[in-house]
C-alpha positions, 0 to 999 in steps of 0.5 A: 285682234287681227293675229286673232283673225289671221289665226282664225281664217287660216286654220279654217282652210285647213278645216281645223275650228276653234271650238275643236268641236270633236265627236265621240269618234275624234272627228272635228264636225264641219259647219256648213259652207253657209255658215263657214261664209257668213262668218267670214263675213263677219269677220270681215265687216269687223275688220272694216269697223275697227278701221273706219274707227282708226280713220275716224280719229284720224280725220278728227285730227287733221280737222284740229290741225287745218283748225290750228293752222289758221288760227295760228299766229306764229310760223312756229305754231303754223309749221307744227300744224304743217307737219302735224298735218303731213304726219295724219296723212301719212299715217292715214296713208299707211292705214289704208294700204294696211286695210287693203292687205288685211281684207286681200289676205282674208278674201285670198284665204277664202278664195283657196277654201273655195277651189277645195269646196269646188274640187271636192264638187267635181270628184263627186260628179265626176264619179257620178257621171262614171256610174251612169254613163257605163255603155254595158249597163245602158246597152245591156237595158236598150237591146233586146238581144240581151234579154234571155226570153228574147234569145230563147224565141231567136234560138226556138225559130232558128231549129225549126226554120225552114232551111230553104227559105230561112236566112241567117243575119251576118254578126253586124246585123244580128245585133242590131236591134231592129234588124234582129227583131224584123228578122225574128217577127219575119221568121216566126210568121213564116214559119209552118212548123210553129201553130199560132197558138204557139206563135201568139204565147212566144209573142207574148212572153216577149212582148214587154220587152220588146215595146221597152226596148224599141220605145226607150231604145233611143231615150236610153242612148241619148241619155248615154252620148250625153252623159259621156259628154258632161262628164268631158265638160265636167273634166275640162272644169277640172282641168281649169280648176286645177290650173286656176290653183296653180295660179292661185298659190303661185304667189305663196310659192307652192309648187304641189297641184291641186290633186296631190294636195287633195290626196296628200292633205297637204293644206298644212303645207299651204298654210305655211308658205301662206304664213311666210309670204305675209310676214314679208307683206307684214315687213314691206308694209312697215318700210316705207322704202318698200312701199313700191313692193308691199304695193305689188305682193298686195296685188299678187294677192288680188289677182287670182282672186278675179280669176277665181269669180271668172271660175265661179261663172264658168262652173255655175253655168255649167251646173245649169247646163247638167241641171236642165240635161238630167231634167230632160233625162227624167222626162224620157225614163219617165215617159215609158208608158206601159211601165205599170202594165210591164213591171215585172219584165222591165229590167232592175237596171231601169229602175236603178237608173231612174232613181240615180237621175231623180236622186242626180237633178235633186243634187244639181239643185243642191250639193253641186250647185254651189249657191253660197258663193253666188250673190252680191254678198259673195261679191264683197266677201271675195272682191270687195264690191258693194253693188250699194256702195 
């Protein structure tokens, strides 16, 4: 039964499913992350039962020989019931270091499935943070000096200013969008050739996308610099996930990274040093000379896995933090209040940007933030614990 688990968990890292569930187009159907850990702990209480049965019998039998030591009558009789008892014992004591490396292999194998899920999780917002936090499209939005009519009226006031009292701005200042604007409004007052007929329709043809540009000018900046900096966190999150798979299969002896795994799907690979390294487990464990060792590998097992949940915090508190931003960006893009009146001249890249932050806070709720490996439940399948225990 456990070759079946063992067989069962390993394949599962490599997303490869007993069912062989394909579709018409040869591709294995996945199960959802949920229905991946619930099974896993299934497994794992299954594990935990046929061992509790094992200690049962044997707790039955050491009561049988404390029985029989007692009411021997003999030194003979008393020292069968002596070494019956010593032999429970050990017995018991092999049962429970068994127990222990089942249950670490199963929650190790889980633990590398994870740090897959996760990655997987930080690509994806990697390249999300890529496509919004792209200056052109944000800079080409907040600046009006981009806007064709807007050029239109700076290149109309410049031909019929008044070359004695008009004035040029420097290339800096030019673009900057308060100054160019001040400077437009300063020039076309001020200028006699144009009738304020004519004044009044140039404003208007440029209205909106002034009002836009100076309300949402700085909104759209911010919402700028601070995408540029989640997706630094996002890559510093990377980064410690990539070290944390280091760490993690350094005890099978894989020595690939994370990202070359990815891209070379190389899980294969991993199952294999993964196979031989509990076969050496499987072989100390049966020795009792090799106890000390058994003892250590089991060890080099647990460990990553604490550093794994430390991981887990660390991303989770970071998800929040992405959350609460792109709710914060959603409230500026959505507080333009003249978006109605000015539908028509505000630019597509505004909407497309509004849409991408709605569909974003929906996904920091659910595809990013990994709600299945939260809870007491995700607790004991990883590290055992039992807050009920």
């Amino acid at each position: 039964m456990k070759l079946i688990i063992y067989i069962t968990i390993i394949l599962s890292l490599c997303g490869i499913h007993i069912s062989h569930a394909i579709n018409d187009a040869g591709n294995i159907n996945e199960i959802s992350i949920e229905a991946h850990i619930e099974q896993l702990y299934i497994e794992l209480e299954n594990t935990k039962a046929q061992y509790q049965e094992k200690y049962t019998l044997i707790s039955v039998a050491l009561s049988e020989a404390t029985q029989g030591i007692k009411e021997s009558i003999t030194t003979d009789q008393k020292l069968y019931w002596l070494l019956e008892k010593d032999q429970l014992k050990e017995e018991r004591e092999r049962l429970e270091l068994s127990e222990l490396s089942d249950l670490s292999k199963i929650r190790y194998i889980k633990g590398l499935q994870i740090i897959k899920i996760l990655y997987e999780k930080t690509l994806a917002l990697d390249h999300h943070f890529a496509s919004v936090s792209t200056f052109r499209e944000i800079n080409k939005i907040a600046n009006p000096n981009n806007y064709p009519e807007f050029k239109n009226i700076k290149e109309t006031i410049g031909v019929k200013a008044d070359k004695k009292k008009g004035f040029n701005l420097t290339n800096i200042l030019g673009n900057n969008i308060y100054a160019s604007v001040a400077h437009s409004f300063i020039s076309l007052f001020n200028n006699e050739a144009t009738s304020r007929t004519q004044k009044e329709e140039s404003l208007k043809d440029v209205e909106c996308i002034l009002d836009f540009t100076l309300r949402m000018h700085n909104d759209l900046n911010t919402i700028y610099f601070e995408t540029v900096f989640l997706q630094k966190s996002n890559e510093n999150i990377m980064g410690e996930l990539q070290q944390l798979f280091i760490d993690f299969t350094k005890p099978i002896k894989y020595r690939i990274s994370l990202k070359e795994c990815r891209n070379s799907d190389d899980w294969d690979n991993v199952r294999d040093h993964l196979d031989t390294y509990l076969e050496a487990l499987n072989t100390a464990l049966a020795d009792d000379s090799k106890r000390y060792k058994a003892h250590k590998m089991q060890i080099n097992l647990e460990f990553p896995i604490d550093r794994l949940l430390q991981f887990i915090t660390q991303y989770n508190a970071f998800i929040d933090q992405g959350a609460k931003f792109y709710e914060k960006f959603g409230i500026m893009l959505n507080s333009y209040e003249n978006e109605t009146q000015c539908a028509s001249q505000i630019p597509v890249e505004y909407k497309k940007l509004k849409e991408s932050i709605a569909v974003a806070i929906e996904k920091f709720n659910t595809a990013y933030k990994p709600v299945e490996i939260n809870g007491s439940k995700m607790k004991e399948v990883l590290y055992g614990l039992n807050e009920y225990d």
